[in-house]
N, C-alpha and C positions, 0 to 999 in steps of 0.2 A: 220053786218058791224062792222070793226074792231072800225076803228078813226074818225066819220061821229059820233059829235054831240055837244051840245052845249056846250058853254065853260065857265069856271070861270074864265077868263082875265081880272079880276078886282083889287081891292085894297088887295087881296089875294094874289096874286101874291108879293105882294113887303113888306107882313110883314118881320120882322127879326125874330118874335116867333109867331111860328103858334098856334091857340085855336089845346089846347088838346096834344101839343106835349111837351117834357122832354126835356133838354140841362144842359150842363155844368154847366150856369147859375142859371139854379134851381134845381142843383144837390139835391139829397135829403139825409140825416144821414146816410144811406146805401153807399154814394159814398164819402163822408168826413171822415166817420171812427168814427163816431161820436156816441153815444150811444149805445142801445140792438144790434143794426142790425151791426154797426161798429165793436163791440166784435165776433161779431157771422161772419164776413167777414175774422175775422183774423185766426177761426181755418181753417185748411186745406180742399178744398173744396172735396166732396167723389167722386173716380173716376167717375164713373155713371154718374155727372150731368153738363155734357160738351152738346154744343151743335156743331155738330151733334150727337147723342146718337154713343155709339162703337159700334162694331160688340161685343165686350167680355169684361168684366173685373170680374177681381180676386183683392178684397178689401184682406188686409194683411202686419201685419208688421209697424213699425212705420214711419214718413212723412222722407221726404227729406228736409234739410234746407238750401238755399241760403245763404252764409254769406260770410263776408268779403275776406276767401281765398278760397273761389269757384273758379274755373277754368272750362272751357269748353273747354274739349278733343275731337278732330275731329279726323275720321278715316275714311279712303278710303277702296277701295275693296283691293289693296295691301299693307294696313298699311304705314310701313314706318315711317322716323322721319321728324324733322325740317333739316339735314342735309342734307337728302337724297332725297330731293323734292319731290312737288307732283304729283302725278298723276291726272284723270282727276277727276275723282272718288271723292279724295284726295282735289282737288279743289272747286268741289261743295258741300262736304259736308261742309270745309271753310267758304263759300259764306254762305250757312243756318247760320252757327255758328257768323258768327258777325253778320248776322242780327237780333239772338235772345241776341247778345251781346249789341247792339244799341239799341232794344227795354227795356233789364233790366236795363243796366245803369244807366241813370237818375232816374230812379225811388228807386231802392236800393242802389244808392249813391259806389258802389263798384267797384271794376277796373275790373274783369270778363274775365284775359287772355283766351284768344282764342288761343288751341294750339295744335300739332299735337303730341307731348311727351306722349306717355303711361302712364297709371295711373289706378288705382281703383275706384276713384273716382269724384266728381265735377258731374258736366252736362258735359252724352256722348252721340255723334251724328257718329253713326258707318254706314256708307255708304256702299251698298255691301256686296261681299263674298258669298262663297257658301254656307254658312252654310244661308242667308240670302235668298240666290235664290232658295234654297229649302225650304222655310216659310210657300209659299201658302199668302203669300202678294198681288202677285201680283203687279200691274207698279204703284200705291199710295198706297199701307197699308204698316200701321208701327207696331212696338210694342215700347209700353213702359213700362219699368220694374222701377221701384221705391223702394228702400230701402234707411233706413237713413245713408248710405257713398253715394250711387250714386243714380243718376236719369239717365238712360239709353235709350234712342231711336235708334233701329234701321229697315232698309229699305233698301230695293230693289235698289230702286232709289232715287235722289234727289228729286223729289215732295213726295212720302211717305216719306222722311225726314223733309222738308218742313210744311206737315199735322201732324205730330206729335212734329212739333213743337205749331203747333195751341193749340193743345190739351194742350198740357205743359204750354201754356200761360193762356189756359181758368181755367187751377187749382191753378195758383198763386192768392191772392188776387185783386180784379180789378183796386187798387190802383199801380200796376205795371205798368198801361196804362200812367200815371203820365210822365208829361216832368221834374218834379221836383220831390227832394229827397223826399221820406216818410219814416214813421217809419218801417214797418215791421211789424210782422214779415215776413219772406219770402218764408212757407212751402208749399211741394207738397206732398199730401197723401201715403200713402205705398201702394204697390199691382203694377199688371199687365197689360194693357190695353194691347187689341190682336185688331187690324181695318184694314177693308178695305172697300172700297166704294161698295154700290149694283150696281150703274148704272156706266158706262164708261162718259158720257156725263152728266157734271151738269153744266148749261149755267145760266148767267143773261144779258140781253138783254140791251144798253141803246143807245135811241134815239138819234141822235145827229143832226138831220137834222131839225127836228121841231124848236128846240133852239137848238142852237150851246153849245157846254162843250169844255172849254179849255182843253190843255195836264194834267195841274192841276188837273183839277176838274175829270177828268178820272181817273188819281193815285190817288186820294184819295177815289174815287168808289172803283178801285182794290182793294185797301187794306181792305176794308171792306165787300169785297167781300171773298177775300183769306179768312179771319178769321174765314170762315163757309166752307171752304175747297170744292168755288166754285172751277172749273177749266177750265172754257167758259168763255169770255167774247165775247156778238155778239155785233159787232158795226153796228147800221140802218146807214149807209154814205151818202145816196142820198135818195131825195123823192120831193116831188113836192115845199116843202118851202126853200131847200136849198142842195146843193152840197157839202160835206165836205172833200175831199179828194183828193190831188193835182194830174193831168195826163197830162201826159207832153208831149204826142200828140193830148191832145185835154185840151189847157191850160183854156180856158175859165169856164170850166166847174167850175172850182173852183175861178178863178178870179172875174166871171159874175155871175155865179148860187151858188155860197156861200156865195154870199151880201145878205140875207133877210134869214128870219125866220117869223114865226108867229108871229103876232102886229106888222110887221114892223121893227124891231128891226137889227143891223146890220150885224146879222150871223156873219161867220168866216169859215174856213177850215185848212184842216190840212197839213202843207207843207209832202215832204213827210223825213224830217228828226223828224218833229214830230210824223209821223206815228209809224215811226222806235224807236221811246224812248217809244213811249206806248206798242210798240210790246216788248221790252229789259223789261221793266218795269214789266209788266204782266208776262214774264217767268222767272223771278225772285223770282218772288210768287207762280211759279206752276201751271200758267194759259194759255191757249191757246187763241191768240184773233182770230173771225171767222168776216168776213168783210162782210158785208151786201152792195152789187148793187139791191137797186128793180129793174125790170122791169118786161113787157114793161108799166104795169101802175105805177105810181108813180112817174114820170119821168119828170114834169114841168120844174125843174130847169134845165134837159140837155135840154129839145125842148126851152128853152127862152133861154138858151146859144149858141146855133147853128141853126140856121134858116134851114138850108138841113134837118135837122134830121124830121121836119118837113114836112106831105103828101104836103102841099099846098106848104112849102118853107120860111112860113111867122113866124117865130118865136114871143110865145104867149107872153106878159110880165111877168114880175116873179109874184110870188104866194106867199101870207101871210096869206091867209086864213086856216080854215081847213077840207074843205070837202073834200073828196075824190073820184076818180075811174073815174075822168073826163078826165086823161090824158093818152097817150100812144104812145110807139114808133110805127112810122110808117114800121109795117111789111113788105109789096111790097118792100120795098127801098132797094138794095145793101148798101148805105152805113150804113143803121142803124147796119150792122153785122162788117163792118169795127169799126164802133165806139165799139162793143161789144167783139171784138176780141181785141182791142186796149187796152181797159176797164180793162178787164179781164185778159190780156197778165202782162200790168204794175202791175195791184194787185195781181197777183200771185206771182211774181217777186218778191214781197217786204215779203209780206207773207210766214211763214216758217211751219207755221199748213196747214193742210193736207184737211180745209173746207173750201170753198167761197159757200157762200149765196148769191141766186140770185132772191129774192121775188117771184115775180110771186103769189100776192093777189092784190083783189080788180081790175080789168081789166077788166071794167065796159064797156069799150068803144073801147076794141077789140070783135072785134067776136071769136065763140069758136075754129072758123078753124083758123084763124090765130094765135090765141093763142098758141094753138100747134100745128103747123108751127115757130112756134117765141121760144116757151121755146124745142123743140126738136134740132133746133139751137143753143140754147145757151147753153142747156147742154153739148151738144158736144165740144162746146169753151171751158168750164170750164174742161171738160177731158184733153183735146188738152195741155193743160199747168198743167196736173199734179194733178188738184184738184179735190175733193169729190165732189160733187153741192149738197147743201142746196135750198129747196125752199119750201114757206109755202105749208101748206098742198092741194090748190088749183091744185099742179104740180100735185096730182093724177089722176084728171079730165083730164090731158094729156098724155101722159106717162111718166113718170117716169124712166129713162135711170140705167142700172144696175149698181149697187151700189149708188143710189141715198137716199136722206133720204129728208122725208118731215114734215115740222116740222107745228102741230095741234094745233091751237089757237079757236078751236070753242069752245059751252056751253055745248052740248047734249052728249060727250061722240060719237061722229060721228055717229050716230044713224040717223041723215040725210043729213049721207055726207057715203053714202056703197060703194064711188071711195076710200076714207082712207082704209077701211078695206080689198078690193080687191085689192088694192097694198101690205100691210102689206102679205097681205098671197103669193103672190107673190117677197118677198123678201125685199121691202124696208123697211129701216129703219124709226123709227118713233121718234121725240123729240116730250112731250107734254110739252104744254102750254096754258093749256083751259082758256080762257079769265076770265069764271068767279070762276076762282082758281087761276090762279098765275102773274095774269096780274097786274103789281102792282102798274099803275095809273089808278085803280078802285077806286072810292070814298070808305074808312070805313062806312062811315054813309050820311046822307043826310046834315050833317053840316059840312062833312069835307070841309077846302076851298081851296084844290086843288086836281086836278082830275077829273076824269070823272065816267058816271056810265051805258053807253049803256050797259053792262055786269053785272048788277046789283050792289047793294054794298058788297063788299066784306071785312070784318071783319080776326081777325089773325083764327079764327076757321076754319073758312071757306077755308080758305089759304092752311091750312095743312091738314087737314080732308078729304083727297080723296087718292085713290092706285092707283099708275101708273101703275101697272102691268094689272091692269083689267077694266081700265078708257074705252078705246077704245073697247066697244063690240063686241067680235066677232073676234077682231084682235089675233094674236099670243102673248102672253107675253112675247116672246122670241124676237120679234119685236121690240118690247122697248130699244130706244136704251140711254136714261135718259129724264130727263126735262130741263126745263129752267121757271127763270120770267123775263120778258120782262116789261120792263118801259118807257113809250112812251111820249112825251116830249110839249104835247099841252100846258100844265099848268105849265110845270118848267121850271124856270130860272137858277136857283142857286143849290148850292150842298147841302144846308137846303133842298132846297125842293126835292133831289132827296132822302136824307135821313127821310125827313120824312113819303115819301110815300111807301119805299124799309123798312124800321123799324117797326112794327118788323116781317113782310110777311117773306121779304127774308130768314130768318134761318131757317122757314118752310119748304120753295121750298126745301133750300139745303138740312136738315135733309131728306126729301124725295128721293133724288137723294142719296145722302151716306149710311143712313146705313139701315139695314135690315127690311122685311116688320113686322118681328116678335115685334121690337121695336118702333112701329106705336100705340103710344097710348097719344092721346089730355092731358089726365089728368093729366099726369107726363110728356109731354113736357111743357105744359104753367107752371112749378115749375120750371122745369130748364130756361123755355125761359126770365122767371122773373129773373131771375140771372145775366142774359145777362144788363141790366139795367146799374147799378152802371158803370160797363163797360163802356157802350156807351156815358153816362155820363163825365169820364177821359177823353174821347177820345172828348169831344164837337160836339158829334152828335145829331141831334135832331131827335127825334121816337114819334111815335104816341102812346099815355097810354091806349091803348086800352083798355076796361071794360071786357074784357076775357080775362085778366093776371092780376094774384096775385103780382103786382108789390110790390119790397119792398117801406114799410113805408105807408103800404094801409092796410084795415082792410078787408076781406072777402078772 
């Protein structure tokens, strides 16, 4: 059982500093600049110790230095000047270029023209061309070449633009993360980095129906999502505590069934011009967001918002508790498929990524004929208007419609689920997300105070220390179609608490999903993953100081 168990909804919930986790606050000498570790921050950090690890690099040559008449030269697939306008190409590698312009600013104090004028050197973000699309990049790898006139990135596309700006960032000093001036200095090491992702799909999941997450508090998830070069974002929108997504043939659903959450609290939803800034937002950063409809279990807040949807007629009250697999659309009913056509019709519409997820866990209280009776339906809806269908891995128990992907949240490696690995061989795709791997409102310990632990406790060891490619026994490793961590929203409120449960699991997941299986080794990740620190720190996020990372300013 996924989300069936008892909960910390106590005075845990409403600290402002959780036991055991880092912030701004208590930044430590490594995030001030301050001493042995502040010396040792300012030389140039060595290609190699980025996270997600590269696919390659070639150490060589002296750093690049940030200074005063730095300029950042953008270039399209057709070049071109300031005169002669841009192209589209031309435009988005722009877009990239002041946003790594807005992030150095403040912190190196320097003006940082952004410009399309040729040059030899400054920071170059070269978009395209052929000599690019014959790289072997691929649709996100970059290269980036360093030497002390230029620092060079270029890609295929705008997101391997994008990703290697990540990379760019993770080798400056962490004090770049700064809304205010620092000293400096502001070097990137000499040599070559060659990257491109293993998996096409690297997903992080965030709950938003259990507790409501403003537009806010989602972009500041993205952003520190992007820095680990996810490029998923699943949003859970509806579930049995609340409705988060405006449908404007079935208004209630968000008006009535997005008033409550777990404890009672006021919920919210998301009009649908909201939806639209976190969708803008997210592919800004190179991210696709995938919209989550459960059904037919998980569904309280639509049967309490519409009485028909319901066998009997009588619509239940809303739900603030958190057991599950008690609810369900009424299969028999014509209109349950009007409302699923309707559902699906609108969130397509608005949606410009190529996945809608449509649950289909825990459906406890349908039978197995009508269950598929119900998702053999709904797949078709989701075709019907264009989309892929996403649905947890339980869709294999039904069939599973061609081209479907189903996404594995169990413990066992589906070793007692042999419907995953008889679709896998029969063509579907797979996301994993083993609950007691990357489910990332797992308790760390038994004193963490929030979260849960039906999946056991999961630690950052634990997190990263499994191979997707051969997780699924028996499946195809060609099946695999990436991962995801999913963060399920019983215990959080607030954006502390989603950083402290997502800190420092998530770099894991993604290293998992990016880069190669050959670069899969605990010992020299938890050295770079400790690096990540001082970072997160600048940035006023709160992580958990796990006792399986050599954080700086720690002894062992």
């Amino acid at each position: 059982m996924r989300r069936i168990r008892p909960l910390l909804l106590c005075a845990a919930l409403l600290v402002t500093v959780l036991p055991g986790s880092a912030s701004a606050a208590s930044a430590s000498s490594a995030a001030s600049g301050d001493g042995a570790q502040g010396s040792q921050a300012r030389k140039p950090t060595p290609l190699d110790q980025v996270v997600p690890a590269p696919e390659s690099v070639r150490k060589g040559g002296g750093p690049f230095s940030i200074t005063e008449r730095t300029v950042i030269r953008v270039t399209g697939s057709s070049g071109g000047s300031e005169a002669s306008g841009a192209s589209g190409a031309s435009r988005e590698a722009r877009r990239v270029g002041d946003q790594l312009a807005a992030l150095l600013r403040p912190s190196t104090g320097y003006r940082l023209p952004v410009t399309t004028r040729p040059g030899r050197d400054g920071i170059q973000l070269r978009l395209g061309g052929a000599r690019s699309g014959k790289s072997g990049l691929g649709a996100e790898g970059y290269r980036l070449a360093v030497s002390p006139r230029a620092a060079v990135i270029s890609a295929p596309t705008g997101a391997g633009l994008f990703h290697g700006v990540q990379t760019l960032r993770q080798l400056l000093p962490p004090q770049v993360e700064s809304r205010t001036e620092q000293p400096g200095p502001w070097q990137i090491a000499g040599g070559t980095v060659t990257d491109r992702p293993r998996y096409a799909y690297r997903s992080a999941m965030l709950d938003v129906s259990r507790h409501f997450f403003g537009v806010e508090q989602v972009k500041r998830y993205i952003d520190q999502l992007a820095m680990y070069k996810i490029n998923k974002l699943h949003l859970h929108l509806s579930d049995d505590q609340g409705w988060r997504i405006a449908i404007d043939s079935w208004p209630r659903l968000a008006t009535y069934g997005g008033g409550s959450e777990v404890g009672g609290g006021p919920g919210g939803h998301y009009t649908k011009a909201d939806y639209r800034e976190i969708l803008r937002y997210a592919e800004q950063r190179a991210m696709t967001v995938v919209p989550e409809i459960d059904m037919p279990g998980h569904t309280n807040a639509a049967l309490a918002s519409y009485a028909k949807l319901n066998c009997d007629g009588v619509a239940p009250p809303r739900y603030t508790g958190t057991e599950v697999g008690f609810s369900s659309l009424c299969v028999p009913l014509d209109v349950t498929y009007d409302f699923v056509d309707d559902v699906v019709r609108e969130l397509a519409a608005m949606t410009p990524g190529r996945y809608l997820h449509i649950g289909g866990d825990e459906a406890h209280s349908t039978s197995h004929e009508d269950y598929a009776a119900f998702m053999e339906r709904a797949q078709k809806t989701v075709a019907k208007y264009g989309k892929t269908v996403v649905g947890w891995h339980q869709l294999t128990g039904a069939k599973p419609a061609e081209g479907a992907v189903a996404q594995y949240w169990g413990t066992s490696g589906a070793e007692d689920e042999p419907e995953v690995v008889e679709a896998a061989k029969k063509g579907t795709r797979l996301i994993l997300s083993p609950a007691n791997r990357s489910y990332l409102d797992m308790q760390y310990d038994k004193d963490t105070p929030l979260g849960l632990h039906w999946a056991g406790y999961v630690e950052a060891k634990q997190s990263y220390d499994w191979e997707p490619g051969s997780y699924i026994k028996g499946a195809p490793k060609d099946a695999v179609l990436g991962v995801e961590a999913p963060l399920w929203s019983e215990t959080l409120e607030k954006s502390e608490h989603i950083e402290f449960m997502a800190f420092p699991r998530l770099p894991g997941i993604a290293e998992l999903g990016w880069s190669p299986a050959s670069a899969h080794d605990w010992d020299g990740y938890r050295e770079r993953l400790a690096r990540q620190a001082p970072r997160w720190e600048q940035l006023g996020m709160k992580y958990w100081r796990s006792p399986q990372v050599p954080w700086p300013g720690e002894d062992g």
